[in-house]
N, CA, C and O atoms as a Tinker XYZ file with bonds, in Angstrom:
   520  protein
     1  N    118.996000  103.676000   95.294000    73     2
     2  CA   118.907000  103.226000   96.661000    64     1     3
     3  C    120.239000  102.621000   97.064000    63     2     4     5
     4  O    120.761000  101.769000   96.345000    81     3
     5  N    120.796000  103.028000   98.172000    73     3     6
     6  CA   121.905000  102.664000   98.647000    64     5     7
     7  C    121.551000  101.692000   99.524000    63     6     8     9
     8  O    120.533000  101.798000  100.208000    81     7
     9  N    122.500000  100.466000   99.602000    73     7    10
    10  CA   122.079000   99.358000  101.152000    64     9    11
    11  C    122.994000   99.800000  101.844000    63    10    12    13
    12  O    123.964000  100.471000  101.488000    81    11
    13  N    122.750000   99.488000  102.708000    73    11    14
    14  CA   123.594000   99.592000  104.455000    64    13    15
    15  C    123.429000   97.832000  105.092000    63    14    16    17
    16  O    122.557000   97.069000  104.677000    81    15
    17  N    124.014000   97.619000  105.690000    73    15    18
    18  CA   124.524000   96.795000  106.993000    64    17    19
    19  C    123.497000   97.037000  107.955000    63    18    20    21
    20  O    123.154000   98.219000  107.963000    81    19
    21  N    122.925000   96.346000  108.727000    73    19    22
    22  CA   122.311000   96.539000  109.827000    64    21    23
    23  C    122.862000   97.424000  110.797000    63    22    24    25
    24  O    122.172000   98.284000  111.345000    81    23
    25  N    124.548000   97.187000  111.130000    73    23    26
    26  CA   124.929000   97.516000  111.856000    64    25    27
    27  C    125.731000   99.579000  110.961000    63    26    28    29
    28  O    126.309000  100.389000  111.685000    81    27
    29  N    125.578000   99.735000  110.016000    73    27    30
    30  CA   125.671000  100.736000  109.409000    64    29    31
    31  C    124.309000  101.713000  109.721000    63    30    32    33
    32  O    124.230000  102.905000  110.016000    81    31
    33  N    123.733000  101.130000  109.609000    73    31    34
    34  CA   121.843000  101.404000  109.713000    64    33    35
    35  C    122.082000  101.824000  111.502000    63    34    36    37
    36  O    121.527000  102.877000  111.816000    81    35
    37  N    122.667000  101.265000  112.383000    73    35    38
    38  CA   122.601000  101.282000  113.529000    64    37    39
    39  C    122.981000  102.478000  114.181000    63    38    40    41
    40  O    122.474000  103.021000  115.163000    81    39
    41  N    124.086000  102.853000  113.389000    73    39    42
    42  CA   124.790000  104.609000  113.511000    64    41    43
    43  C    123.971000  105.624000  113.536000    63    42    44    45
    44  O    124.074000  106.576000  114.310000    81    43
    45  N    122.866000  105.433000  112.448000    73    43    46
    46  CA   122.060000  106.270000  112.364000    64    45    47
    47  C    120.810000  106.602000  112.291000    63    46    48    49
    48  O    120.379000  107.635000  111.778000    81    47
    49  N    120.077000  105.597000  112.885000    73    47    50
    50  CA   118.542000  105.245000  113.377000    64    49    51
    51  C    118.679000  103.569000  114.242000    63    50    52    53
    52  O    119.485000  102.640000  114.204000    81    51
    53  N    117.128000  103.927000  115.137000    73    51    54
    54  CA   116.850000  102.872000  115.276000    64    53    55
    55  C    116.505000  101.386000  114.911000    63    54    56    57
    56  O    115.353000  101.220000  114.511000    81    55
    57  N    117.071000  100.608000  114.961000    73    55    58
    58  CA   116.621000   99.570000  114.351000    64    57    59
    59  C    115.838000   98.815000  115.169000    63    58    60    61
    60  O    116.454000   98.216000  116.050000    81    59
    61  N    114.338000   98.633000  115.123000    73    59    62
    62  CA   113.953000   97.674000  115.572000    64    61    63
    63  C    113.391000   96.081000  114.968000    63    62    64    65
    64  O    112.788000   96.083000  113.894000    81    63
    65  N    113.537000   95.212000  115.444000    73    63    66
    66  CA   113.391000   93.914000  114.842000    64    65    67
    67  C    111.583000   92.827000  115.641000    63    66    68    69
    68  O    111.481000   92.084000  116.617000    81    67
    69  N    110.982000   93.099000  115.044000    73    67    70
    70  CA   109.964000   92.195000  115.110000    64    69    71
    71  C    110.095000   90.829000  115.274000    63    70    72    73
    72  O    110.484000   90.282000  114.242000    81    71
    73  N    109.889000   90.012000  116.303000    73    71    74
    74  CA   109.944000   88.738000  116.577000    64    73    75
    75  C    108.899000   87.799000  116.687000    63    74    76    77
    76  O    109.114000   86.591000  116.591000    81    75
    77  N    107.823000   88.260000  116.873000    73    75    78
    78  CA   106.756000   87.794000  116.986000    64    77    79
    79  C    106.359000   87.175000  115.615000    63    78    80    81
    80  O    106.577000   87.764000  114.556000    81    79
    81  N    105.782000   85.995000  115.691000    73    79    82
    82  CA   105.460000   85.429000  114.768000    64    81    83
    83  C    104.173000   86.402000  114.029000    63    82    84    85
    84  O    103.833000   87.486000  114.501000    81    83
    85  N    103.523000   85.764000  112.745000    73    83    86
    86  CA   102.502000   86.466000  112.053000    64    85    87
    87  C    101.592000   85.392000  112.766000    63    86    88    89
    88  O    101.854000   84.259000  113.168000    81    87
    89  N    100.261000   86.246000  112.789000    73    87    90
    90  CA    99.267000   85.576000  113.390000    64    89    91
    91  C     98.282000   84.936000  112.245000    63    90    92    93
    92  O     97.688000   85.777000  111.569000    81    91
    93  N     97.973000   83.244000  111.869000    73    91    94
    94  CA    97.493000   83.080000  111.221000    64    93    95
    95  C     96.392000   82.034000  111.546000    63    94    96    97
    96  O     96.933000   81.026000  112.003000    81    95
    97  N     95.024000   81.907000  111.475000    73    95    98
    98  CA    94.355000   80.533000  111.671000    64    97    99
    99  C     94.624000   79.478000  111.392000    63    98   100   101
   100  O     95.710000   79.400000  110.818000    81    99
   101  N     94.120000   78.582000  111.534000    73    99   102
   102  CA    94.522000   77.280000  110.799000    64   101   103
   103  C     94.064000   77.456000  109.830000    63   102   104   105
   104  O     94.861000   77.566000  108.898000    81   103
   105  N     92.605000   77.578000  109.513000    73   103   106
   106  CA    92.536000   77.525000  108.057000    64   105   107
   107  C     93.311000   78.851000  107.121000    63   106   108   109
   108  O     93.691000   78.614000  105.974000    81   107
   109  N     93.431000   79.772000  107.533000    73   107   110
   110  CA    94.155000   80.544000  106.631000    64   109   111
   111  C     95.746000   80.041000  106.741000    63   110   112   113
   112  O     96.551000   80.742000  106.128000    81   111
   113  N     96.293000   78.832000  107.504000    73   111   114
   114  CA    97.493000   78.621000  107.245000    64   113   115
   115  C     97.269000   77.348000  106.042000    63   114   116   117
   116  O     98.109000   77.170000  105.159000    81   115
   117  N     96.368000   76.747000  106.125000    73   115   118
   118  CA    95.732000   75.472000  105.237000    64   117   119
   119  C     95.846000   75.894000  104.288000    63   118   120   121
   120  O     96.575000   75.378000  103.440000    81   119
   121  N     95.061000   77.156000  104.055000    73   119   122
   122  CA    94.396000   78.496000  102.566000    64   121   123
   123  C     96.400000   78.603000  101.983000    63   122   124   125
   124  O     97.015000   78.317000  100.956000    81   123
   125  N     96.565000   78.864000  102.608000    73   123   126
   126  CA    97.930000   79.500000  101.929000    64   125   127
   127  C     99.017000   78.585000  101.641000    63   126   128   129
   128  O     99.830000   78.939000  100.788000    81   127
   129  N     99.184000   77.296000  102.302000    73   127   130
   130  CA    99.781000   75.701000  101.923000    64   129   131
   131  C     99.457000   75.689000  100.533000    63   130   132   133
   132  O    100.352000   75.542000   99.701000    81   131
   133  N     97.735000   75.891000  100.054000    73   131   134
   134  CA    97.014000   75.255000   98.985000    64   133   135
   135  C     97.448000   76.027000   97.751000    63   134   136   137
   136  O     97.633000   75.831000   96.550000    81   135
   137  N     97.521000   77.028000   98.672000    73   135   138
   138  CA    97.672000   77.761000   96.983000    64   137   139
   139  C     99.026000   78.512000   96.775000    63   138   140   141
   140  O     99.214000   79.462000   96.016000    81   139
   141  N     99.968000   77.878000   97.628000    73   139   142
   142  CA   101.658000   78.243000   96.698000    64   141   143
   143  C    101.931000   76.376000   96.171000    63   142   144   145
   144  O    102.918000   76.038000   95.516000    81   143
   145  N    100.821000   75.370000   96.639000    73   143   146
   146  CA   100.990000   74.550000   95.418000    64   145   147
   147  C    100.546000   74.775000   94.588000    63   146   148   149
   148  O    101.126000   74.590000   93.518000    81   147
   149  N     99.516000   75.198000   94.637000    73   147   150
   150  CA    98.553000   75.566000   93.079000    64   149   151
   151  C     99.233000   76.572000   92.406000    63   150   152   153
   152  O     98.918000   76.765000   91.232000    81   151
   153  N    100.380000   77.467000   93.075000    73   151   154
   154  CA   101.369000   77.897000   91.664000    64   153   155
   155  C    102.177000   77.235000   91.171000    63   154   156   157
   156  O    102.998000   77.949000   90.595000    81   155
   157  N    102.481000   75.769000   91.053000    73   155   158
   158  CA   102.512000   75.202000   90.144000    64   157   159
   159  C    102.140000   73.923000   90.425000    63   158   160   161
   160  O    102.612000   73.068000   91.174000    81   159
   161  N    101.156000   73.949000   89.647000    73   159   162
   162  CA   100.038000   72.410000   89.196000    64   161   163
   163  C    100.387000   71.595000   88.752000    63   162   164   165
   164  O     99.631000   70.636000   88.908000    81   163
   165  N    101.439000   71.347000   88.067000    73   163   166
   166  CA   101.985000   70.311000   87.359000    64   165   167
   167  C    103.300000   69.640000   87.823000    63   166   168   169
   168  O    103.698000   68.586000   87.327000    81   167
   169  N    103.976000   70.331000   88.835000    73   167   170
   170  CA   105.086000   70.116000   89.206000    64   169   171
   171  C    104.862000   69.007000   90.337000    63   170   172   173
   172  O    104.010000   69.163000   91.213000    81   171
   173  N    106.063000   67.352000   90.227000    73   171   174
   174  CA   105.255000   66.453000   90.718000    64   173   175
   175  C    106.079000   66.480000   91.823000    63   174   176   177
   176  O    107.212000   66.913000   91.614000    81   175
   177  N    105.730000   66.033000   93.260000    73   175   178
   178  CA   106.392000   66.528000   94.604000    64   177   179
   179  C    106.563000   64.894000   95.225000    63   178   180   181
   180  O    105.783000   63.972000   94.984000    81   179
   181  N    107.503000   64.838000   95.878000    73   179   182
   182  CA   107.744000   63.594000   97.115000    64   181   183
   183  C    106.925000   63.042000   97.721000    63   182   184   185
   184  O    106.618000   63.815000   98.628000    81   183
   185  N    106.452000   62.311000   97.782000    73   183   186
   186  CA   105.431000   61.282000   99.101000    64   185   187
   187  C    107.237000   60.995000   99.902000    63   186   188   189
   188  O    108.402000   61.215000   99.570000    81   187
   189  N    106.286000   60.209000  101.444000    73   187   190
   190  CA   107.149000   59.696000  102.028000    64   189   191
   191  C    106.101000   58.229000  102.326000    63   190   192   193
   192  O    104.916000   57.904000  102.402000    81   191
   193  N    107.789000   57.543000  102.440000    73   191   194
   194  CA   106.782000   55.877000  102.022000    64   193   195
   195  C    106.666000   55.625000  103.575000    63   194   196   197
   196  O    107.460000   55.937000  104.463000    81   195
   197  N    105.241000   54.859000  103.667000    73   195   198
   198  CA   104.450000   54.233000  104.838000    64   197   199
   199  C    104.844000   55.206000  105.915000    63   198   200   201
   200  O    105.723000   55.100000  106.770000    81   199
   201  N    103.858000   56.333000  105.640000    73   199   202
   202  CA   104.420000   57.336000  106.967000    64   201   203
   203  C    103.264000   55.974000  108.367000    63   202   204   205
   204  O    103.683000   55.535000  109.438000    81   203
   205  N    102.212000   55.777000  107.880000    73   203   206
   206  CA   101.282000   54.680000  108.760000    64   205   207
   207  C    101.970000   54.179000  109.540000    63   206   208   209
   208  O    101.671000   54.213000  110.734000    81   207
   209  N    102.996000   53.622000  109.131000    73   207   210
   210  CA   103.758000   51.998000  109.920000    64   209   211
   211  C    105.271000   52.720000  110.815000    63   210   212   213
   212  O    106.003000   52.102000  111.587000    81   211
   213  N    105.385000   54.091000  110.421000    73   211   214
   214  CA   106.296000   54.057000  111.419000    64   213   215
   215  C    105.895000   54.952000  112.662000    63   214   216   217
   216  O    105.040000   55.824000  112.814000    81   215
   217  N    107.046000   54.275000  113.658000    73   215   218
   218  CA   106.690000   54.759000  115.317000    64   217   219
   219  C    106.611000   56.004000  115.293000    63   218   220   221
   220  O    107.245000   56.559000  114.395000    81   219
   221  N    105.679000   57.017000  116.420000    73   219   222
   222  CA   105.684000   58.036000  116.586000    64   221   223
   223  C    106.623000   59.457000  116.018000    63   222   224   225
   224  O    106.481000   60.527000  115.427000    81   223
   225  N    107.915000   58.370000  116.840000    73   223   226
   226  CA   109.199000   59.506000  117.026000    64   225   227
   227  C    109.810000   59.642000  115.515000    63   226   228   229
   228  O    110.242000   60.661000  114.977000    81   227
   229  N    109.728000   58.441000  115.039000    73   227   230
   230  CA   110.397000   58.125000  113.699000    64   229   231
   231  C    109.734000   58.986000  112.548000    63   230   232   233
   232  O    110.262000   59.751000  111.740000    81   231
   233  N    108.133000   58.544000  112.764000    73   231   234
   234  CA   107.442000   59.661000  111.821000    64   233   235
   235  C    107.188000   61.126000  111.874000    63   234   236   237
   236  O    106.793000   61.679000  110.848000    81   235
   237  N    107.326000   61.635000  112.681000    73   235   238
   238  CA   107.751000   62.888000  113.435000    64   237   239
   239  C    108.683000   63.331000  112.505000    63   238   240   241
   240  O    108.413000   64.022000  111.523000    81   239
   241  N    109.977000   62.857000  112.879000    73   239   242
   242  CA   110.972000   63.537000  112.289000    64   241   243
   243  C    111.265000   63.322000  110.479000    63   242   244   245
   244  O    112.077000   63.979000  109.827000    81   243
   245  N    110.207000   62.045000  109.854000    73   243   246
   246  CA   110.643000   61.907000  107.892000    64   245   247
   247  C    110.336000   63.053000  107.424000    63   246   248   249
   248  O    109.619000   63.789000  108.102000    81   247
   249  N    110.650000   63.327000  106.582000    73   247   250
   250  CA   110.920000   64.261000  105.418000    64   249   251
   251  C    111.307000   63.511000  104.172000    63   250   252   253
   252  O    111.798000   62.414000  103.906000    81   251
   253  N    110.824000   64.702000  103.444000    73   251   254
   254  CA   111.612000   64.157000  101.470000    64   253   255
   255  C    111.724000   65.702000  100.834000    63   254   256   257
   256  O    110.746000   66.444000  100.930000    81   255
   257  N    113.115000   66.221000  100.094000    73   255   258
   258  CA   113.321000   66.941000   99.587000    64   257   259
   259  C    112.075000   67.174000   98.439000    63   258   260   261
   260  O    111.645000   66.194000   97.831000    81   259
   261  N    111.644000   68.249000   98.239000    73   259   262
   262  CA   110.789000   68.472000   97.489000    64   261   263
   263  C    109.654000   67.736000   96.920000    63   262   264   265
   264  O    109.307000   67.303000   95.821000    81   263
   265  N    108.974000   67.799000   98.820000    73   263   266
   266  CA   107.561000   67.492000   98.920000    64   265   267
   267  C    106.649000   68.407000   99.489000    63   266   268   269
   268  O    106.969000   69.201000  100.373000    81   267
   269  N    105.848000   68.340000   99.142000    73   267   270
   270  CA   104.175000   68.852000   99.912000    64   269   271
   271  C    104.589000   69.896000  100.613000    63   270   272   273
   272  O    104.534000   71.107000  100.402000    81   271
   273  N    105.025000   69.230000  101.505000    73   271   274
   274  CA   105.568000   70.065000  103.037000    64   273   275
   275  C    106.684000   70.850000  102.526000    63   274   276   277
   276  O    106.393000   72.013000  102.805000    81   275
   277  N    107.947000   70.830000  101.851000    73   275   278
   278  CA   108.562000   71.667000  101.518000    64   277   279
   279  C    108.889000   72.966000  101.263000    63   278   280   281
   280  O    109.665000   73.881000  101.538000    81   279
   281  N    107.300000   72.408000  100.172000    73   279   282
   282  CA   106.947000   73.726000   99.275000    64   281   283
   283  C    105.816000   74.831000  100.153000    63   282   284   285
   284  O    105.410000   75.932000   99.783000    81   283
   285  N    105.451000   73.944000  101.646000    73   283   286
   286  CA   104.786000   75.110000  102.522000    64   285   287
   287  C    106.351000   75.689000  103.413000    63   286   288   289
   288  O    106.594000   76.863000  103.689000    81   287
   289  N    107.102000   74.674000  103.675000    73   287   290
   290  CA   108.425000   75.890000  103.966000    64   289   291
   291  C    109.189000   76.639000  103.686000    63   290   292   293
   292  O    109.791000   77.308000  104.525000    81   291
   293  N    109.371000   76.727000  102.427000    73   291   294
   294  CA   109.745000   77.674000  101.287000    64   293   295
   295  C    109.380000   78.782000  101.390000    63   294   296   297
   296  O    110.075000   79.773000  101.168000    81   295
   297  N    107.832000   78.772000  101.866000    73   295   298
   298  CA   107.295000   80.273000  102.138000    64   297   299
   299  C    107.228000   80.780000  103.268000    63   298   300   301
   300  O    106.897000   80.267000  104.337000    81   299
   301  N    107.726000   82.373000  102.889000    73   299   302
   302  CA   108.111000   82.933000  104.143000    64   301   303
   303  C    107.134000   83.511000  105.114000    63   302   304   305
   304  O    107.357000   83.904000  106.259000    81   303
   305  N    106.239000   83.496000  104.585000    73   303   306
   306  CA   105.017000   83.840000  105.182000    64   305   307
   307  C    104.404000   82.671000  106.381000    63   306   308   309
   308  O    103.938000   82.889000  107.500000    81   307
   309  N    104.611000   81.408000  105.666000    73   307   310
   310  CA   104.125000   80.246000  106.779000    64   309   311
   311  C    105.179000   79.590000  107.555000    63   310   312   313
   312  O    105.015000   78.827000  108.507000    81   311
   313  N    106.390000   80.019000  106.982000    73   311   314
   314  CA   107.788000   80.035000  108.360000    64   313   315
   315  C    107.601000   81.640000  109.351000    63   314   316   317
   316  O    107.896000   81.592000  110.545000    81   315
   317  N    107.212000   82.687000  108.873000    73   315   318
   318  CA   107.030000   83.591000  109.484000    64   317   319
   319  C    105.883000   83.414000  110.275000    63   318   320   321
   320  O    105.915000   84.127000  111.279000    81   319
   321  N    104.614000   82.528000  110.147000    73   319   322
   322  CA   103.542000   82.246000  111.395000    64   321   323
   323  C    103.869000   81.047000  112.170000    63   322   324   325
   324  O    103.108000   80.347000  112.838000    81   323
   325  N    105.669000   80.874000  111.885000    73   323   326
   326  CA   105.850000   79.514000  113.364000    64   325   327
   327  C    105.747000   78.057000  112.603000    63   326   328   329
   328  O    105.463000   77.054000  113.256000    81   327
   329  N    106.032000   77.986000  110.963000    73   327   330
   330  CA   106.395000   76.702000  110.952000    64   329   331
   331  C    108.061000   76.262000  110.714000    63   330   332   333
   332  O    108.752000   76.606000  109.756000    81   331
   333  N    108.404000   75.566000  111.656000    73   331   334
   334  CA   109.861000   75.885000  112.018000    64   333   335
   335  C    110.616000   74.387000  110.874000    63   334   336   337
   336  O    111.808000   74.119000  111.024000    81   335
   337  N    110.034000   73.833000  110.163000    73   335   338
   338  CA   110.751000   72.998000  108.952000    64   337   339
   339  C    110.174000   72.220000  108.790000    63   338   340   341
   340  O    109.621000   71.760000  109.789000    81   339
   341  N    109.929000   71.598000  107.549000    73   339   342
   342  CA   109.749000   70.361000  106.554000    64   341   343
   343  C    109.370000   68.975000  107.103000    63   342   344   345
   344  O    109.073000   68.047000  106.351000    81   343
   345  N    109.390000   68.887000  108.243000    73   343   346
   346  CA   109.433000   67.189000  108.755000    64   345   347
   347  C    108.072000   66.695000  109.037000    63   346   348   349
   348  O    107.473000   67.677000  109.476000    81   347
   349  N    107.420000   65.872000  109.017000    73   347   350
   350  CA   106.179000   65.709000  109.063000    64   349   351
   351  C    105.435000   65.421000  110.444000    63   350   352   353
   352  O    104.307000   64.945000  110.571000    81   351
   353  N    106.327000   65.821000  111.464000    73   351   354
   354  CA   105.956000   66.128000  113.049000    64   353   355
   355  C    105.655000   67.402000  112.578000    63   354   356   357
   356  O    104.445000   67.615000  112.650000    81   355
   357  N    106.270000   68.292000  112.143000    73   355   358
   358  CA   106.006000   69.848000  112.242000    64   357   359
   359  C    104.849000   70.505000  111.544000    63   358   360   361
   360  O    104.015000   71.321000  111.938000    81   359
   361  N    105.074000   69.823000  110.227000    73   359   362
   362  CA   103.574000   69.846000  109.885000    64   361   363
   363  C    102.671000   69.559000  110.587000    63   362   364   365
   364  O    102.088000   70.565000  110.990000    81   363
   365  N    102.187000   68.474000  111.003000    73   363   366
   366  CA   101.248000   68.307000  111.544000    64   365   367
   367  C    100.850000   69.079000  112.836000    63   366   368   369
   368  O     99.728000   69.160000  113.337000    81   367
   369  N    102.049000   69.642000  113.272000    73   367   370
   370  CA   101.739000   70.766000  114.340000    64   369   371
   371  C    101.430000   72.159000  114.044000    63   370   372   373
   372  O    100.626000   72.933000  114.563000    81   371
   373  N    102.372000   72.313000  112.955000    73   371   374
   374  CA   101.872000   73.430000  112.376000    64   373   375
   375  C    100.093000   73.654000  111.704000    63   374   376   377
   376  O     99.243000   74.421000  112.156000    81   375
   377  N    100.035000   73.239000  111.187000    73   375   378
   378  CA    98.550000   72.550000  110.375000    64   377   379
   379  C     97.975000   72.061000  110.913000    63   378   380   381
   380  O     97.007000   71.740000  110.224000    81   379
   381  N     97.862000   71.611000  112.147000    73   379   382
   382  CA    96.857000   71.006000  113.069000    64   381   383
   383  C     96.457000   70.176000  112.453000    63   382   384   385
   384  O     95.346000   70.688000  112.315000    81   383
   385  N     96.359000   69.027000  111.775000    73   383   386
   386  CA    96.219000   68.208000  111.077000    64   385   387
   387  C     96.458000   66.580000  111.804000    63   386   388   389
   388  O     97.546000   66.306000  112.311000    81   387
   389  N     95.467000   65.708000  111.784000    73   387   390
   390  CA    95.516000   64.362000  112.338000    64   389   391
   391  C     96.762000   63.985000  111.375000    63   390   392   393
   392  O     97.347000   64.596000  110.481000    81   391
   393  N     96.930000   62.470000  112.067000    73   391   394
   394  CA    98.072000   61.580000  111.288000    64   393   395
   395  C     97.075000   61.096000  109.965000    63   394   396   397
   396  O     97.629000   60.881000  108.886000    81   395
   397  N     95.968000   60.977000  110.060000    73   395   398
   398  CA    95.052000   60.428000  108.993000    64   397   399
   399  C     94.807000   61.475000  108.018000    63   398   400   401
   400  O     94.533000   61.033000  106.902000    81   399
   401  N     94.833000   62.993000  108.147000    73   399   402
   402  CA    94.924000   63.895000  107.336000    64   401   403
   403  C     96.259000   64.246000  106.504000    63   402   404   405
   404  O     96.441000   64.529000  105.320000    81   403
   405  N     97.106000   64.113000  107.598000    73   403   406
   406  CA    98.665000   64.108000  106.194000    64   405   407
   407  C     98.972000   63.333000  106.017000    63   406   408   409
   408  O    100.011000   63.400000  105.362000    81   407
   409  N     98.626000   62.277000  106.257000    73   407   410
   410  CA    98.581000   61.050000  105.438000    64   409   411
   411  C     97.925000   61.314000  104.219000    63   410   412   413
   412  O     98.796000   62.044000  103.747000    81   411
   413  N     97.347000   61.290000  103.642000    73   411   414
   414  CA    96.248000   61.388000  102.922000    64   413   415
   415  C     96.803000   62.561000  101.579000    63   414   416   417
   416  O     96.721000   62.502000  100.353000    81   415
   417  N     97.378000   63.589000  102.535000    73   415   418
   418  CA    98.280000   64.469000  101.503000    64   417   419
   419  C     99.896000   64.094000  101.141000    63   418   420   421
   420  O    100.501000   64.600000  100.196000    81   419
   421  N    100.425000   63.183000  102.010000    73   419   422
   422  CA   102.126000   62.726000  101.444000    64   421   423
   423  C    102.381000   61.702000  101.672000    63   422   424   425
   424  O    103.592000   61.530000  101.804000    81   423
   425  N    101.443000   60.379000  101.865000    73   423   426
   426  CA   101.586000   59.115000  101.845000    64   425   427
   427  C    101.955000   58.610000  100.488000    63   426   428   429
   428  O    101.325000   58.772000   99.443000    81   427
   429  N    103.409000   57.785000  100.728000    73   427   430
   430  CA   103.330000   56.913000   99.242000    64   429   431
   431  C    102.321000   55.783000   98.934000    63   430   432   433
   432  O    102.499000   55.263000   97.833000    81   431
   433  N    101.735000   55.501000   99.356000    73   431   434
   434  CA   100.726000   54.556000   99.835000    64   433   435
   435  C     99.457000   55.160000   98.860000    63   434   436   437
   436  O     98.528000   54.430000   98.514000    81   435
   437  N     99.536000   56.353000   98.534000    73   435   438
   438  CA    98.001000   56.983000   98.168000    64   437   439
   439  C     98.135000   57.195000   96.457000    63   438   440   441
   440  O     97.251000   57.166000   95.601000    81   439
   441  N     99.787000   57.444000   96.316000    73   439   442
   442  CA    99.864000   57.894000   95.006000    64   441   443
   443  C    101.419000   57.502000   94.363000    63   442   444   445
   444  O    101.878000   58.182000   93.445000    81   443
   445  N    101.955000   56.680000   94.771000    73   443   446
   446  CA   103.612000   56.065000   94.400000    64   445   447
   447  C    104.589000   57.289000   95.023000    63   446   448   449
   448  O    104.467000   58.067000   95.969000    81   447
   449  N    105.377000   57.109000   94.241000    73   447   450
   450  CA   106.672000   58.171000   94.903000    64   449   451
   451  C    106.522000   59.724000   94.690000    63   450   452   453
   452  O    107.255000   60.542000   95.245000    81   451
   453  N    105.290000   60.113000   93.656000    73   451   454
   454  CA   105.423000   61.314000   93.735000    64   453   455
   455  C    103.699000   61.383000   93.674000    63   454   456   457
   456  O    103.031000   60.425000   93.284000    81   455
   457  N    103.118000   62.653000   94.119000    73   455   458
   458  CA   101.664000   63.424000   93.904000    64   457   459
   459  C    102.001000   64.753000   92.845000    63   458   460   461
   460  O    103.139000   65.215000   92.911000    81   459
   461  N    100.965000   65.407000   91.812000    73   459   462
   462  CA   101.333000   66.875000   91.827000    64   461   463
   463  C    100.990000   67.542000   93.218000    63   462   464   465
   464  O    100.783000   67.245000   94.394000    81   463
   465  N    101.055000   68.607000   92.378000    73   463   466
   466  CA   100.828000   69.973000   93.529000    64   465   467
   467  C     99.263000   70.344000   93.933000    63   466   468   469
   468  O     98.707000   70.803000   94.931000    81   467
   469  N     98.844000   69.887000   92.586000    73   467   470
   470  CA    97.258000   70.268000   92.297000    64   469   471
   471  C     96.251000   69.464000   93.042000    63   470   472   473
   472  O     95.133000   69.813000   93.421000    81   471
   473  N     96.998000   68.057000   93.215000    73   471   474
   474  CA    96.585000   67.133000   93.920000    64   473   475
   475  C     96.524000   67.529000   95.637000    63   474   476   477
   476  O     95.667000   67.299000   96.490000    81   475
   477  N     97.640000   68.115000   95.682000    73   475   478
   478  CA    98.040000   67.932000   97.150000    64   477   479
   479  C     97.412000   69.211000   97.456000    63   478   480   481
   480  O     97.141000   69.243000   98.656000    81   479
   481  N     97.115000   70.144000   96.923000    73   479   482
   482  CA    96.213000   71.306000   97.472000    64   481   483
   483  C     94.876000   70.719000   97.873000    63   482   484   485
   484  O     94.351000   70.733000   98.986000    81   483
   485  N     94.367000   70.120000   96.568000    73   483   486
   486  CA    92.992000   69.610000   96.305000    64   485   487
   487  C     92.929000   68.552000   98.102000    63   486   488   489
   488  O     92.204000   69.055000   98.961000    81   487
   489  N     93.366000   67.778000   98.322000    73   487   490
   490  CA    93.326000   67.008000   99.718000    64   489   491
   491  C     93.509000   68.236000  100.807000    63   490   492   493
   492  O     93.147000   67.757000  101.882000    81   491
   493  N     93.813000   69.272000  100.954000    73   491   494
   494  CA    94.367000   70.198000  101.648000    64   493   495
   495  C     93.309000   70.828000  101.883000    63   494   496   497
   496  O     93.056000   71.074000  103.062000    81   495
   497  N     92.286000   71.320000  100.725000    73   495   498
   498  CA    91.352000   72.512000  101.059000    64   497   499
   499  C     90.443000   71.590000  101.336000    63   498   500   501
   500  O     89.413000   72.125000  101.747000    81   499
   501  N     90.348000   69.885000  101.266000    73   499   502
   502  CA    89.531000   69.359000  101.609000    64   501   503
   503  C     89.652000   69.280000  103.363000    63   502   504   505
   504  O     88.604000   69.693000  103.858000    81   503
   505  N     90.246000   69.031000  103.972000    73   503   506
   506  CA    90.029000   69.336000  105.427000    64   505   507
   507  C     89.841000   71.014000  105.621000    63   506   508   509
   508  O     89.189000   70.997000  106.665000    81   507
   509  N     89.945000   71.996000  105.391000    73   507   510
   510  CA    89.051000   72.823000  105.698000    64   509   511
   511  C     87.723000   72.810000  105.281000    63   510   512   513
   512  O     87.101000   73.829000  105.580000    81   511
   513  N     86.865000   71.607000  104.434000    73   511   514
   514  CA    85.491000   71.759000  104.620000    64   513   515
   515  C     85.155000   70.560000  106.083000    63   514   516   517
   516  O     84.141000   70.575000  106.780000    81   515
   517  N     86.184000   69.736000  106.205000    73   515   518
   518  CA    85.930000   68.937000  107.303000    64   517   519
   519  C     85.340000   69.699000  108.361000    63   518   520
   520  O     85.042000   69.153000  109.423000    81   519
């Protein structure tokens, strides 16, 4: 197999480019959070401390390198249905998820500085029985 350039590719066929996001439910975006943690169970991930106590705007935008949320942006599948990065405003928009629900999955408050993965699924598939 030979690669080409997009713009090599362009000489000699059409290229068309799909923009539209993938269409996913919430719970099948929940379903699929849960289980690229659950490929690995043991691996221990970031809380962010007292997401509770800070203001709107502030908690909106925290993040922690290789947490919870990370490891759902990593995948291209749940950046490909419109989750546009890691910060815990976006999650929660993405995931439709109350402040009391991701809390619950990346609060340092629930589990010190780090949760596993196994954990953080396990709180995860629990709001889809909510």
């Amino acid at each position: 197999m030979k690669h080409r350039t997009r713009e090599q590719l362009l000489a000699v066929a059409q290229v068309e480019q799909d923009l539209r996001p993938a269409s996913m439910s919430r719970n099948q975006r929940l379903e699929r959070w849960a289980e690229r943690l659950e490929l690995i169970p043991q691996q221990l991930l970031s809380t962010i401390f007292e997401t509770e106590y800070r203001p709107v705007e502030v908690r909106a935008m925290l993040r922690s390198d290789n947490s919870p949320i990370s490891v759902a942006f990593a995948d291209a599948a749940l950046r490909s249905a419109g989750l546009q990065s890691d910060t815990y405003g976006e999650a929660k928009r993405f995931f439709e998820l109350s402040d009391a629900q991701l809390h619950e999955v990346i609060c340092y408050c629930h589990f010190g500085t780090t949760v596993s993965a196994t954990t953080a699924a396990r709180i995860i598939r629990s709001t889809l029985i909510e």
